[in-house]
ROROLO-615112 format. One record per residue: residue number from 1; residue in three letters; x, y, z of N, C-alpha, C in turn. Coordinates in pm, 1 decimal, padded with zeros to 6 digits. Atoms other than C-alpha are relative to their C-alpha. Last residue first. Layout:
BEGIN
<zalum NUM,"ALA",<X,Y,Z>,<X,Y,Z>,<X,Y,Z>>;
...
END
This chain:
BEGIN
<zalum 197,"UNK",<00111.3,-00056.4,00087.8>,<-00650.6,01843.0,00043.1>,<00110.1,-00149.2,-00081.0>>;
<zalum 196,"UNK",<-00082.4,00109.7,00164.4>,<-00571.0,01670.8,00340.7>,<-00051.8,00001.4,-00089.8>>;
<zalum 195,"UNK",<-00120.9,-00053.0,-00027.6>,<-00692.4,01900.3,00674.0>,<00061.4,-00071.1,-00098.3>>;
<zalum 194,"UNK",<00012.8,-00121.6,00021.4>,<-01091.7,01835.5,00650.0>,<00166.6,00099.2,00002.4>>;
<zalum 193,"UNK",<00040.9,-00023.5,00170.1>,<-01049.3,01490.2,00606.9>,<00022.4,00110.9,-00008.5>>;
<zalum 192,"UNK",<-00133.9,00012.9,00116.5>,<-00750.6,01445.0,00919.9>,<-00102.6,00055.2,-00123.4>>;
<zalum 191,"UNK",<-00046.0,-00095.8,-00076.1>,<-01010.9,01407.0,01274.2>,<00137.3,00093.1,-00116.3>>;
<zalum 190,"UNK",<00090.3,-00068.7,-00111.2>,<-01269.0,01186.4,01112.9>,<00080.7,00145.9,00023.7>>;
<zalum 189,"UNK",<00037.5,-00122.5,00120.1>,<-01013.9,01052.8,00824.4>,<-00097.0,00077.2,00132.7>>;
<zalum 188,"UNK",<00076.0,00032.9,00028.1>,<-00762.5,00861.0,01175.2>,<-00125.4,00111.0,-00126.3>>;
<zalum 187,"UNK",<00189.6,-00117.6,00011.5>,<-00630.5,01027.5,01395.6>,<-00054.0,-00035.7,-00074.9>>;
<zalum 186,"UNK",<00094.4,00079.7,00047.7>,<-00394.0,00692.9,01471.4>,<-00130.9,00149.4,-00026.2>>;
<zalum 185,"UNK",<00131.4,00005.2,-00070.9>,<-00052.4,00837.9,01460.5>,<-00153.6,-00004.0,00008.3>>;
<zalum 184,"UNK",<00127.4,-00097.8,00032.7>,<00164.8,00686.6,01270.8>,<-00066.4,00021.6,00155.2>>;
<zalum 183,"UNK",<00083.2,00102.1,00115.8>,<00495.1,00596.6,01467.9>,<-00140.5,00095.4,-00052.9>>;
<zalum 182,"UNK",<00173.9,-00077.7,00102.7>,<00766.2,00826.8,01558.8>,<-00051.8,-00112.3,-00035.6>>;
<zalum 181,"UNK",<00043.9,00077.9,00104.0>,<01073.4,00664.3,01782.9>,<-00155.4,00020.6,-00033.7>>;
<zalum 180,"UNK",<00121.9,00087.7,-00093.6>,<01253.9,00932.1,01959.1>,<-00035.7,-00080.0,-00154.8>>;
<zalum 179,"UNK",<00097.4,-00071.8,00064.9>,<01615.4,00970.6,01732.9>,<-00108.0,-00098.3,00102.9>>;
<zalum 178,"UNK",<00074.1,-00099.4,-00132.7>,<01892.2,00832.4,01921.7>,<-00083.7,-00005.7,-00030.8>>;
<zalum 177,"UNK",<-00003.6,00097.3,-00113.5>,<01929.3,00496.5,01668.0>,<-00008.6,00053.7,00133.9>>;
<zalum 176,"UNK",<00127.3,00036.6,-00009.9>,<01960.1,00761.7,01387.0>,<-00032.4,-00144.5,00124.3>>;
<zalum 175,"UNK",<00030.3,-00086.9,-00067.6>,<02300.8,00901.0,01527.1>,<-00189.0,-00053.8,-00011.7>>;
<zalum 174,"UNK",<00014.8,-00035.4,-00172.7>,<02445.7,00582.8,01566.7>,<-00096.7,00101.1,00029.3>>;
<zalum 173,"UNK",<00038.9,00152.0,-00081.4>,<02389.0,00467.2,01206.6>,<-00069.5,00025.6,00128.6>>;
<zalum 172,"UNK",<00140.2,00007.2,-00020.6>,<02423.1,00835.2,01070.5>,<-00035.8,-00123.6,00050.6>>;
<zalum 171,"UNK",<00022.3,00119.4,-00067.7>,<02818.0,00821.3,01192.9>,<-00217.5,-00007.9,00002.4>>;
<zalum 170,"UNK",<00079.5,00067.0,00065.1>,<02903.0,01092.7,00968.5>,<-00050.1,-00131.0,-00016.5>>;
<zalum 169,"UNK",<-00122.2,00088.8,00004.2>,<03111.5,01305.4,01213.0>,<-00074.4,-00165.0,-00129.3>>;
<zalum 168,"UNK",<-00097.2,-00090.0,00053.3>,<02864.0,01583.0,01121.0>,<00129.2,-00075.6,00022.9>>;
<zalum 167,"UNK",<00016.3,00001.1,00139.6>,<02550.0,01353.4,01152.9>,<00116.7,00080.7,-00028.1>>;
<zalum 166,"UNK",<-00018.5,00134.4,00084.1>,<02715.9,01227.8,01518.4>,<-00040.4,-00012.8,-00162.8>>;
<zalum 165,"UNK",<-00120.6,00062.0,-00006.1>,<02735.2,01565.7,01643.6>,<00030.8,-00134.9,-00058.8>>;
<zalum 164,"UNK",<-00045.8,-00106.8,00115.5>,<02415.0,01683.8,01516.8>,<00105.0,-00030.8,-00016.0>>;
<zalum 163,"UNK",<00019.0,00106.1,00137.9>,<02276.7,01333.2,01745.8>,<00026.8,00149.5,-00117.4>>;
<zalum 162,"UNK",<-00116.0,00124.3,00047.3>,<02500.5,01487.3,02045.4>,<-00087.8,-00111.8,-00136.1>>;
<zalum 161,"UNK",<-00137.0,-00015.8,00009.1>,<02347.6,01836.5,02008.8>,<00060.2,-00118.8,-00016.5>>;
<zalum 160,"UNK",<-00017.2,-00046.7,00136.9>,<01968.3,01715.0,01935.2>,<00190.7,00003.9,-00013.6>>;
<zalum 159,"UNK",<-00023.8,00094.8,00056.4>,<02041.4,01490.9,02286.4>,<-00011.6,00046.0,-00173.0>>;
<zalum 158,"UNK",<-00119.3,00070.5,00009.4>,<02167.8,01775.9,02467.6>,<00022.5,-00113.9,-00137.2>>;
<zalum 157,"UNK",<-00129.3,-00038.6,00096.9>,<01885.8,01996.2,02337.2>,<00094.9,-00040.5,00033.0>>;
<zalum 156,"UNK",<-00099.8,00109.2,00059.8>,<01608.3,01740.6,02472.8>,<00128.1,00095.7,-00046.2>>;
<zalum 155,"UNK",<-00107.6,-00101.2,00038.7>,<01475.8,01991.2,02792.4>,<00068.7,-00116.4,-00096.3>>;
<zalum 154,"UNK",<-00183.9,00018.2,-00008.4>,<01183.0,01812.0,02862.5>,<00072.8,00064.2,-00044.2>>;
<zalum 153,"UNK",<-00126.5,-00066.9,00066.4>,<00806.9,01905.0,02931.0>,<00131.9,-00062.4,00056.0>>;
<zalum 152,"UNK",<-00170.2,-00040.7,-00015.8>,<00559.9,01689.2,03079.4>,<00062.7,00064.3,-00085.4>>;
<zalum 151,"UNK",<-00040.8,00075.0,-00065.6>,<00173.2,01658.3,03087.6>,<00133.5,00006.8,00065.1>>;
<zalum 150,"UNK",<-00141.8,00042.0,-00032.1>,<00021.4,01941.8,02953.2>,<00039.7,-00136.0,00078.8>>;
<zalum 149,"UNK",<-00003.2,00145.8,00069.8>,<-00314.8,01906.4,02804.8>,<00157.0,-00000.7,00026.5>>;
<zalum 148,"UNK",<00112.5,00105.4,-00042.9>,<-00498.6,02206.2,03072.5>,<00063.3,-00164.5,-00090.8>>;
<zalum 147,"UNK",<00058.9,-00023.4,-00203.4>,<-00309.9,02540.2,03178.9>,<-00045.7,-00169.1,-00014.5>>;
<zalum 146,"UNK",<-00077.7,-00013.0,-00124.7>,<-00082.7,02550.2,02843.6>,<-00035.6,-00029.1,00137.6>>;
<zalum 145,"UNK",<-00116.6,00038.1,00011.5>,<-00249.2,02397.0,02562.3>,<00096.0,00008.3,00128.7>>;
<zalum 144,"UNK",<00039.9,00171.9,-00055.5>,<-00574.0,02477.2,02698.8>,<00166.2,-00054.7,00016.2>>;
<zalum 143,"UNK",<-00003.9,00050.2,-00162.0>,<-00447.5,02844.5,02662.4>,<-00038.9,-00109.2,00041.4>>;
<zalum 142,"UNK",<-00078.2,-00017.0,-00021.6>,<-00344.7,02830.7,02301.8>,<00008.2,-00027.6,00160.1>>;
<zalum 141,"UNK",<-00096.7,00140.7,-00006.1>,<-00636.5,02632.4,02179.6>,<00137.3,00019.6,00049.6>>;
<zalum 140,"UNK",<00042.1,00112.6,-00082.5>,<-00871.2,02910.5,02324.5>,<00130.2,-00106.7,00005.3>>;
<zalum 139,"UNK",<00129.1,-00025.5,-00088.9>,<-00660.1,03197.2,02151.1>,<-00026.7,-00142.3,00113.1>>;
<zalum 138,"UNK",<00019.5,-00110.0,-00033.2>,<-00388.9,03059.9,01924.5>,<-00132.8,-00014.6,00077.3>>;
<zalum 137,"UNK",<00115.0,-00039.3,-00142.5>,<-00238.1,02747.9,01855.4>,<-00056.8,00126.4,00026.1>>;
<zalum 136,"UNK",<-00014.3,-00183.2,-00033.2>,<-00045.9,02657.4,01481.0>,<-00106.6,00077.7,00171.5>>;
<zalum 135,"UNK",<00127.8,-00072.5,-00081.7>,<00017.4,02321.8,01467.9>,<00019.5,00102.6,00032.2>>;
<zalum 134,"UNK",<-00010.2,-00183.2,-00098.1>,<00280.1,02222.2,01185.3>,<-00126.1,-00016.4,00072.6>>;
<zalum 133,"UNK",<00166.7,-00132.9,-00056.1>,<00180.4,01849.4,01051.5>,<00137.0,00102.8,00127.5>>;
<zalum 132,"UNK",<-00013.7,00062.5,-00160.6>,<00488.9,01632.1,00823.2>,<-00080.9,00145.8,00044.1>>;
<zalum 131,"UNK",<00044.2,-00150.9,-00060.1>,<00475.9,01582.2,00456.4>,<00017.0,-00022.8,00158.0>>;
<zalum 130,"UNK",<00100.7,-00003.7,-00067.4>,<00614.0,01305.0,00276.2>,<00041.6,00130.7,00082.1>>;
<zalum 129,"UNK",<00134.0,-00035.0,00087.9>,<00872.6,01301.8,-00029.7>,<-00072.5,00021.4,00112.4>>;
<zalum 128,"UNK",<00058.3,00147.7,00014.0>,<01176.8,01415.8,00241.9>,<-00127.7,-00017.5,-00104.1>>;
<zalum 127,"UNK",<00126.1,00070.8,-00000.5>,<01330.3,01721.2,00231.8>,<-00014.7,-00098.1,-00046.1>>;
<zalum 126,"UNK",<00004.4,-00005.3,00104.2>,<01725.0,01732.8,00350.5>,<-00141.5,00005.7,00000.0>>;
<zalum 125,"UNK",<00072.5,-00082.6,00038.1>,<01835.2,01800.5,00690.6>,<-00094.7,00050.0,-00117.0>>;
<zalum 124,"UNK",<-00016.5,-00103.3,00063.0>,<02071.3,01615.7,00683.4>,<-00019.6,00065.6,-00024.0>>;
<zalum 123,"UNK",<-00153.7,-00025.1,-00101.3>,<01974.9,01354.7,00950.0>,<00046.5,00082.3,-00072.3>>;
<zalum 122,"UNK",<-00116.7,00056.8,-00081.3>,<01639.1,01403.5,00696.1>,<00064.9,00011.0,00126.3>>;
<zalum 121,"UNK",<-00140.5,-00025.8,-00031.3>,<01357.3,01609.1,00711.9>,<00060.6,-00116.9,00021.8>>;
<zalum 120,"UNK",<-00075.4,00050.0,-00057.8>,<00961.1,01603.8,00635.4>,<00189.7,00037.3,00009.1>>;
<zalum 119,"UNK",<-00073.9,00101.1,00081.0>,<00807.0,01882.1,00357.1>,<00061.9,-00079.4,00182.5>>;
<zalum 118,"UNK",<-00083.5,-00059.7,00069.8>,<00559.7,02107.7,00531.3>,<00078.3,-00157.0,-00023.7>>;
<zalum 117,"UNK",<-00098.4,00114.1,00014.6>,<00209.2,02054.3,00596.0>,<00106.3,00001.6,-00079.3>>;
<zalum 116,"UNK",<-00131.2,00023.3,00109.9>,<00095.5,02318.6,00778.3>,<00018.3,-00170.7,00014.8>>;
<zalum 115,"UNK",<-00064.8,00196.1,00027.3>,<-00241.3,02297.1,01004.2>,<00080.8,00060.7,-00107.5>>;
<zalum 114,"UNK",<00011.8,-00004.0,00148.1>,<-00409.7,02613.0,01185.5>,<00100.4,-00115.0,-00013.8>>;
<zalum 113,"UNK",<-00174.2,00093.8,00041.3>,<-00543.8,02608.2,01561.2>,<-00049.8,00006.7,-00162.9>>;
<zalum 112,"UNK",<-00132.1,-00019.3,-00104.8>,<-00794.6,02812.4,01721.0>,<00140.2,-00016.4,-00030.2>>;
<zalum 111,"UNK",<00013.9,00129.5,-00038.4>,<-01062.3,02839.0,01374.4>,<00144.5,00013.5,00135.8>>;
<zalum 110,"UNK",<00061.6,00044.4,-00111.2>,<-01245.5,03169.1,01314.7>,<00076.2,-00092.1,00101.1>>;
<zalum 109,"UNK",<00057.3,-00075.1,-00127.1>,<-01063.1,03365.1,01120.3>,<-00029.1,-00012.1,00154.8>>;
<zalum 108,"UNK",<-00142.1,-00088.3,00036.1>,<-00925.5,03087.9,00869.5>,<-00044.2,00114.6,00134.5>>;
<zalum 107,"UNK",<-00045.6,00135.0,-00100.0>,<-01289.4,02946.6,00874.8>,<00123.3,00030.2,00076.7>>;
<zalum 106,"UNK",<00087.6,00005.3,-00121.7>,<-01367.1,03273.0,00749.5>,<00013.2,-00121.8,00119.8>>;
<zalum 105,"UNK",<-00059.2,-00080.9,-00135.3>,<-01078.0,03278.5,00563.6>,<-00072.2,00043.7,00103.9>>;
<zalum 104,"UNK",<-00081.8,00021.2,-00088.0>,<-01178.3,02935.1,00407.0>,<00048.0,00128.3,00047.0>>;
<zalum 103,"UNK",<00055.5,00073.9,-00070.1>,<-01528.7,03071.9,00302.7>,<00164.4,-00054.7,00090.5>>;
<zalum 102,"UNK",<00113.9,-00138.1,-00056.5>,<-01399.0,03390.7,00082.0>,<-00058.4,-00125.1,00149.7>>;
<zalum 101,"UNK",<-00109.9,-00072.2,-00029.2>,<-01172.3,03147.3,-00107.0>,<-00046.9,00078.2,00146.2>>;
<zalum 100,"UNK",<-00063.6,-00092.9,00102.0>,<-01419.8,02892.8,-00234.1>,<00093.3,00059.5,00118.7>>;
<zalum 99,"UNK",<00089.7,-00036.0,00126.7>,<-01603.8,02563.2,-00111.0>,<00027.1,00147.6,-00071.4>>;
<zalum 98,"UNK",<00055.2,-00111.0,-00058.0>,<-01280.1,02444.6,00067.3>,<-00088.6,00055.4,-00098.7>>;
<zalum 97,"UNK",<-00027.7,00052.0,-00149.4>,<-01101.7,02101.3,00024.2>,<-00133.6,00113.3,00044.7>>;
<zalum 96,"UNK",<00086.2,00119.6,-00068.4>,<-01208.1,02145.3,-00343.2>,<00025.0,-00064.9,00101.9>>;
<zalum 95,"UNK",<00091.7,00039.1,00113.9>,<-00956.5,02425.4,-00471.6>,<-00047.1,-00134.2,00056.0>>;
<zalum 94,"UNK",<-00013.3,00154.1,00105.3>,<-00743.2,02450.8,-00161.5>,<-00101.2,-00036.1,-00047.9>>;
<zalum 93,"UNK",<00106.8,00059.3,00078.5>,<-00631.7,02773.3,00073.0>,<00009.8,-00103.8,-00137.1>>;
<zalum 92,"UNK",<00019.9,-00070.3,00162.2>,<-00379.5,02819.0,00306.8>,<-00151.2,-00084.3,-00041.4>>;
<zalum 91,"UNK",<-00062.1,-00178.5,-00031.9>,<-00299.7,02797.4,00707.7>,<-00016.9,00029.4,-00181.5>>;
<zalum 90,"UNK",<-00109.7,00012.1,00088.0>,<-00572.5,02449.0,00684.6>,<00083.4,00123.5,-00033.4>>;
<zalum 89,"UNK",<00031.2,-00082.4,00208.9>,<-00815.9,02536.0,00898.5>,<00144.4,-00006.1,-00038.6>>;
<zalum 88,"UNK",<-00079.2,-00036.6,00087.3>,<-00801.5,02331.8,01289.5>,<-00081.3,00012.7,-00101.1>>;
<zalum 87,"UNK",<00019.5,-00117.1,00024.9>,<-01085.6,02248.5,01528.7>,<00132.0,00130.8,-00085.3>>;
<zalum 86,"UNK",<00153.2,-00007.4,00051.4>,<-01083.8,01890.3,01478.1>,<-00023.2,00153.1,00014.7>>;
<zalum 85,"UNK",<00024.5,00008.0,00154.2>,<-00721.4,01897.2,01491.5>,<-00129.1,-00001.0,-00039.3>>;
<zalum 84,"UNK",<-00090.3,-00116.0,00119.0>,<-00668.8,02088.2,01793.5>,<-00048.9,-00026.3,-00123.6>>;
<zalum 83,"UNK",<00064.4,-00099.7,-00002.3>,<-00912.3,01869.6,02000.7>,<00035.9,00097.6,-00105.3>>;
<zalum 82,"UNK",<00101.5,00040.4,00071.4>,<-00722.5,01567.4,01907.5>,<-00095.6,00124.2,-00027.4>>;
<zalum 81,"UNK",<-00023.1,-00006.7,00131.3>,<-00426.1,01726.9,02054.2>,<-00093.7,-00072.6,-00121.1>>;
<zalum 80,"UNK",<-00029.0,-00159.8,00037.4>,<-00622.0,01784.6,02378.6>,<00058.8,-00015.4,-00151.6>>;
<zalum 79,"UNK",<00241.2,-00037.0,00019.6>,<-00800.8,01438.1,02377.6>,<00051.6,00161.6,-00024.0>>;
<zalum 78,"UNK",<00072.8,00008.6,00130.6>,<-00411.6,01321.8,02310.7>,<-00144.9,00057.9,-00046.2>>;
<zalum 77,"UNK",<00039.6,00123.5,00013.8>,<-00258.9,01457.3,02634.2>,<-00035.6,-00000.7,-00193.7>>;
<zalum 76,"UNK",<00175.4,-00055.0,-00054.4>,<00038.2,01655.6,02620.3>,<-00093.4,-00109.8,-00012.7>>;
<zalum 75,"UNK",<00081.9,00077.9,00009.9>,<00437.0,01577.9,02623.8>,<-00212.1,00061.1,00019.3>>;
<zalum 74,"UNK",<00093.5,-00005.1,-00116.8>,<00642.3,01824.4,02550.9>,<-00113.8,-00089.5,-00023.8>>;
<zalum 73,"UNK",<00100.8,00128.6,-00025.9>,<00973.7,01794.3,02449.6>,<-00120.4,00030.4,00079.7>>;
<zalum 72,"UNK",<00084.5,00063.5,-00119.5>,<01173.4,02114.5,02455.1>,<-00087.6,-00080.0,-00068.1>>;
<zalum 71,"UNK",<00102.0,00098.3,00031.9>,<01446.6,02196.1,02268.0>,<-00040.2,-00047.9,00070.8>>;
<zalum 70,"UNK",<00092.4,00069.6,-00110.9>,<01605.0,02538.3,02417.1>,<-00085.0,-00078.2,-00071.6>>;
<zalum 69,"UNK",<-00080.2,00103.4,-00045.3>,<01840.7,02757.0,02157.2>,<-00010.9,-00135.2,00105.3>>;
<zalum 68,"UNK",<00012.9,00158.5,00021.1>,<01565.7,02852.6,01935.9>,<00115.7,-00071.7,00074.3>>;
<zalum 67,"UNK",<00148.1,00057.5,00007.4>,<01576.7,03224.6,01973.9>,<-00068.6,-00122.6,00056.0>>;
<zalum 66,"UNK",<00057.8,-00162.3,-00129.1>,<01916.6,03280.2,01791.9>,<-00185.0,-00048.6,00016.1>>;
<zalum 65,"UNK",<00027.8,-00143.8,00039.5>,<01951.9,02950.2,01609.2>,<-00034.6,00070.3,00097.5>>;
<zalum 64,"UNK",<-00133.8,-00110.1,-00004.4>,<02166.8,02629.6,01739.4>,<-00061.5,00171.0,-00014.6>>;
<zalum 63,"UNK",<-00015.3,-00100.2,-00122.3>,<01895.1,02400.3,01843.9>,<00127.0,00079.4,00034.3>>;
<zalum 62,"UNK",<-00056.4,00103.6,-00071.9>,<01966.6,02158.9,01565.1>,<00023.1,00034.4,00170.2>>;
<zalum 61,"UNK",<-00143.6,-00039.9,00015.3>,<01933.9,02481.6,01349.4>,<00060.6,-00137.4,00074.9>>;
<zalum 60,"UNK",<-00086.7,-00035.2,-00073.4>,<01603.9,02501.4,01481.8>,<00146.4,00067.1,-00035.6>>;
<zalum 59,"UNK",<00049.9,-00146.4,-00055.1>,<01350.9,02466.0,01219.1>,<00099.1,00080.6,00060.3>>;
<zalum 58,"UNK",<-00018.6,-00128.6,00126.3>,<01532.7,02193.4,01079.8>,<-00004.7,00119.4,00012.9>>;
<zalum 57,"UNK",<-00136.0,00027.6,00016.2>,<01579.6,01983.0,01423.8>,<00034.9,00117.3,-00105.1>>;
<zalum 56,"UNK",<-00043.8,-00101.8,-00115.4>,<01207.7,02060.1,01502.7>,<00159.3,00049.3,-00059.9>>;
<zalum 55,"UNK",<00041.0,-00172.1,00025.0>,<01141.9,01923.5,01122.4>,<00030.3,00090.0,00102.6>>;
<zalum 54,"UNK",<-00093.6,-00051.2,00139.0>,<01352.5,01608.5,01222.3>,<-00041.0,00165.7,-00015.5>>;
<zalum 53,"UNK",<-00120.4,-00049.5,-00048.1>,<01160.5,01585.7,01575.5>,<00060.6,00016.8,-00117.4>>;
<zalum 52,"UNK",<-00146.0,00106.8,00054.6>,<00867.7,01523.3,01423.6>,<00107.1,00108.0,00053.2>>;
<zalum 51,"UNK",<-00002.9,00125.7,-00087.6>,<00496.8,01638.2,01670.9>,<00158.4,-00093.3,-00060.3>>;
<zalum 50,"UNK",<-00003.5,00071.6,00126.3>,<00542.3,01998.6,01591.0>,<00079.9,-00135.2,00049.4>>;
<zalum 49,"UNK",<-00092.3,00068.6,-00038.0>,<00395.0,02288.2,01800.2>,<00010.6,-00108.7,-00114.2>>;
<zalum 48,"UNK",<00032.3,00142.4,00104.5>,<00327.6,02628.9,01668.0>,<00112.7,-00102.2,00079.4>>;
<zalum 47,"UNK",<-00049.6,00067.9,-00041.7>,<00244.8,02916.4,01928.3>,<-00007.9,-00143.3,-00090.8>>;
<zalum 46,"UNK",<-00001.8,00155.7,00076.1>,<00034.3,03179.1,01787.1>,<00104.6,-00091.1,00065.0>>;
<zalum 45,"UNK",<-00038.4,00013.1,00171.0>,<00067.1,03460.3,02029.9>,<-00003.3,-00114.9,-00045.5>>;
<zalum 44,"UNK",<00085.1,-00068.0,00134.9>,<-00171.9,03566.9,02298.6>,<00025.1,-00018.7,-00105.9>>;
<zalum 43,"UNK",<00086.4,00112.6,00092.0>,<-00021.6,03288.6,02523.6>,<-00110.6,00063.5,-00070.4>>;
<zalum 42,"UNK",<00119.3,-00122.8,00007.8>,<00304.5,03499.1,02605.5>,<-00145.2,-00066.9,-00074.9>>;
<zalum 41,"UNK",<00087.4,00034.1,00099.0>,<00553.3,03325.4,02805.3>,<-00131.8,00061.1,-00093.6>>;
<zalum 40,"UNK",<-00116.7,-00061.4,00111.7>,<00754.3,03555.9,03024.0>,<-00072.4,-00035.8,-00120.2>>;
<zalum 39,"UNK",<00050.7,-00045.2,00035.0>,<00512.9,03405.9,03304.3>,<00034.5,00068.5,-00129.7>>;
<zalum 38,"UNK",<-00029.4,-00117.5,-00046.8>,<00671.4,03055.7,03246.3>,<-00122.0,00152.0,-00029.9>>;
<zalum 37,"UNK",<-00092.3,-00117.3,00092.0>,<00569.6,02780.8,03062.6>,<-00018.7,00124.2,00098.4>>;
<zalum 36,"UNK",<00078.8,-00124.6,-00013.9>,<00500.2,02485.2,03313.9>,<00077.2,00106.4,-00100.4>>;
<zalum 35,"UNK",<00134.1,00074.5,00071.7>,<00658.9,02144.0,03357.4>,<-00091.9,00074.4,-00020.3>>;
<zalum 34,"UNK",<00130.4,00009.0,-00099.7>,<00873.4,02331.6,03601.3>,<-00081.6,-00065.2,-00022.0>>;
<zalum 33,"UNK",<00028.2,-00008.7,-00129.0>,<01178.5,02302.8,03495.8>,<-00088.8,-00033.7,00110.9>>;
<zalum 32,"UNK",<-00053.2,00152.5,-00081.8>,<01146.5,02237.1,03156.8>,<00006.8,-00078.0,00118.1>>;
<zalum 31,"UNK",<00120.3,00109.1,00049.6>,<00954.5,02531.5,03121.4>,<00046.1,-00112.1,00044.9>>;
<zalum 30,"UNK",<00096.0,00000.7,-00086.6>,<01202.9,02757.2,03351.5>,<-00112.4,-00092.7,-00073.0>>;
<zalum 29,"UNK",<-00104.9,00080.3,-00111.6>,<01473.1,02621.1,03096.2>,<-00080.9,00027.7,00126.6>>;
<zalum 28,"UNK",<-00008.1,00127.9,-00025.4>,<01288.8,02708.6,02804.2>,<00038.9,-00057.9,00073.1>>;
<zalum 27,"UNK",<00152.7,00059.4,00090.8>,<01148.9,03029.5,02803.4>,<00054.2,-00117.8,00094.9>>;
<zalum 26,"UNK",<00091.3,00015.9,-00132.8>,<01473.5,03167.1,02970.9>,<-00101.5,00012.1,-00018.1>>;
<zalum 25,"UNK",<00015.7,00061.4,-00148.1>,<01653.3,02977.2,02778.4>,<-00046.5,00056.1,00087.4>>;
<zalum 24,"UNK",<-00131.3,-00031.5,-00012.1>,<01539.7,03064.2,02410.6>,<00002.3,-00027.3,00138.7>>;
<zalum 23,"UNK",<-00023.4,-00159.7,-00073.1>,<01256.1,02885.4,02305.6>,<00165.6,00042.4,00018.9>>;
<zalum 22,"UNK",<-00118.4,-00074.1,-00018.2>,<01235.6,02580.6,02059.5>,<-00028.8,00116.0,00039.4>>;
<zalum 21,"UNK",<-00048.6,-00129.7,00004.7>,<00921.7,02361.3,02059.3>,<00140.2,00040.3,00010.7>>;
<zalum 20,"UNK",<-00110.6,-00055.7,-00058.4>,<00830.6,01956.2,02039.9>,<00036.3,00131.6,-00081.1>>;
<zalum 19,"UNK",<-00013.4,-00099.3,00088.1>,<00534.1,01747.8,02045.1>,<00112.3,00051.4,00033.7>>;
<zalum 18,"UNK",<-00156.7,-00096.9,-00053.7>,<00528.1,01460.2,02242.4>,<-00039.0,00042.3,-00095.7>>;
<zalum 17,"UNK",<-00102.3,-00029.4,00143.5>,<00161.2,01226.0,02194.6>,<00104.0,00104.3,00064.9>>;
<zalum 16,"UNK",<-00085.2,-00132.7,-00024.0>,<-00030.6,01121.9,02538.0>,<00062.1,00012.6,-00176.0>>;
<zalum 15,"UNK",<00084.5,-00142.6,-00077.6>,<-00309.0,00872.1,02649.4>,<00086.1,00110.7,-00079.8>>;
<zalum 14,"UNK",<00112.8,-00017.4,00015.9>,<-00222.2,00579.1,02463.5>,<-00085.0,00079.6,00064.6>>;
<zalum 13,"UNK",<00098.9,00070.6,-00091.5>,<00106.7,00654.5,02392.2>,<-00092.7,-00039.2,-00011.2>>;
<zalum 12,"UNK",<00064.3,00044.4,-00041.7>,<00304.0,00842.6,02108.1>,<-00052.8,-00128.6,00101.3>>;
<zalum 11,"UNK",<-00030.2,00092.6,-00106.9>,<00626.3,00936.4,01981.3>,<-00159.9,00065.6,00054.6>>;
<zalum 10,"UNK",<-00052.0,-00100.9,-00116.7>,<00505.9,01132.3,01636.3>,<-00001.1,-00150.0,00136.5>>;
<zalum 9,"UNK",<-00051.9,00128.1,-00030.3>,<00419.0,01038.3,01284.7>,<00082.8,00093.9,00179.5>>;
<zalum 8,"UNK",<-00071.4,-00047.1,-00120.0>,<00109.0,01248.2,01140.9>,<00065.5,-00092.3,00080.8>>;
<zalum 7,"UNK",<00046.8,00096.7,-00129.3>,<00050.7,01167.1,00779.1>,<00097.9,00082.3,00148.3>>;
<zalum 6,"UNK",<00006.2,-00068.7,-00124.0>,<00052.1,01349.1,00455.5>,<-00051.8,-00067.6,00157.9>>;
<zalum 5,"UNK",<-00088.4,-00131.6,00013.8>,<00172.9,01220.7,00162.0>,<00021.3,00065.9,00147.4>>;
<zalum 4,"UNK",<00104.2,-00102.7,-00006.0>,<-00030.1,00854.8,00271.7>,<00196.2,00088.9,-00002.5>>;
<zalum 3,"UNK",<00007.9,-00039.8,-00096.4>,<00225.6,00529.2,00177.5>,<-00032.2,00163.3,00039.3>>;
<zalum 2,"UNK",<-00110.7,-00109.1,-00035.9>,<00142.9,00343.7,-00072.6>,<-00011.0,00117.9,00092.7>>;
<zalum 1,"UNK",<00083.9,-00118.9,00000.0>,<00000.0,00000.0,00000.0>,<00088.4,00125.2,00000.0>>;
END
């Protein structure tokens, strides 16, 4: 069977999925900390989390960029990241996903959370054929996120640093054999039609 463009592959449970952010440290190191985002935090602004560590990795710099020097792991529940996606709008528009233009920015307006699907990532950083889910949070879905589907936060930027270290000594064996281990995750067309044009 061939294998869906767009699928969500992330270390999962049966209560919980990891997502994972980049702050700068004093975001991220009182988050980690505490299992809590700090007051510094600001949960008026969009806040995108992203369940593949490769794309974190990209985003980041490998948690090298100004900004982004703090990879945090955060675990939440699933009924909350389920929540997201049923009340997600796709961050663009799509000839027969959406009955015209004028209707998805209303949705677009309205909806808490928005959905990218950007190209996957190598140990090189390279794109991959398959897609991998951005969550975009704002408003309601921003503050649940924080007061109510948290579980744990981690501080991984040692282990990005020593698996960057092992793609730059070009030991990808070792370094893929850190990497958390992503499987599909089961959302299933219910919680996915309206987000896969």
């Amino acid at each position: 069977m061939e294998e869906s463009q767009r699928q969500i592959r992330a270390a999962h449970t049966d209560s919980t999925i990891t997502v994972y952010q980049a702050y700068r440290p004093e975001i991220g190191g009182p988050a980690a900390r505490d299992g809590r985002f700090p007051a510094a935090w600001k949960p008026d602004r969009m806040t995108w989390i992203k369940p593949s560590f490769m794309w974190m990795m990209y985003r980041s710099g490998w948690g090298m960029k100004e900004g982004q020097e703090t990879v945090l792991a955060v675990e939440i529940t699933r009924d909350g990241f389920d929540w997201a996606l049923r009340h997600a709008c796709l961050s663009h528009y799509v000839r027969g996903l959406h009955p015209d233009r004028s209707a998805w920015q209303r949705d677009l307006k309205r909806a808490p959370t928005r959905v990218q699907w950007d190209p996957e990532r190598d140990l090189h950083l390279h794109p991959l054929p398959h897609r991998s889910l951005q969550l975009g949070l704002s408003g309601e879905a921003s503050s649940r996120y924080a007061n109510e589907w948290i579980v744990s936060i981690s501080d991984v930027t040692p282990l990005a640093h020593e698996i960057h270290a092992l793609v730059r000594d070009r030991a990808l064996d070792s370094a893929a054999q850190l990497l958390p281990q992503e499987q599909e995750y089961p959302a299933g067309t219910e919680l996915l039609a309206h987000l896969c044009p």
